[in-house]
C-alpha angles and dihedrals in degrees: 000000000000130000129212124186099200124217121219100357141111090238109071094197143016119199119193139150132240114208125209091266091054096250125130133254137169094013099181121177116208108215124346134091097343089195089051100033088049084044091056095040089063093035085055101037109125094001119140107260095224085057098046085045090050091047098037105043119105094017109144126218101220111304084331093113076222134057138187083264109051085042078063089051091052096043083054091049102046102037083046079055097056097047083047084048093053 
């Protein structure tokens, strides 16, 4: 399972999974808004990655450039750019 240090952001860590058909699974954010965090994880269960990437990337977080969110968005990409890489 995947590992994500976040970047400007209250949760230190997401943790998801990409099936062989590029959906998500088991998104987990470590830290953070528990309420909001809990909220993106259902919303995103079973999603494509490359369309979560493509709804998620660029949203702030306040006045924070980053957000729970977009720091999915990152974990996808670049998790979706190492398969590509294998």
């Amino acid at each position: 399972m995947p590992s994500f240090k976040t970047k400007g952001v209250c949760a230190t860590q997401i943790d998801f999974e990409i099936d062989d058909e590029g959906r998500v699974h088991g998104i987990g954010f470590v830290g953070g808004c528990p309420g909001n965090a809990a909220g993106v994880a259902r919303l995103a269960e079973g999603r494509p990655a490359s369309e979560l990437v493509e709804m998620l990337e660029g949203l702030p977080c306040g006045r924070r450039p980053s957000s729970c969110p977009d720091q999915l968005a990152c974990a996808l990409r670049e998790e979706m750019g190492r398969r590509e890489r294998l």
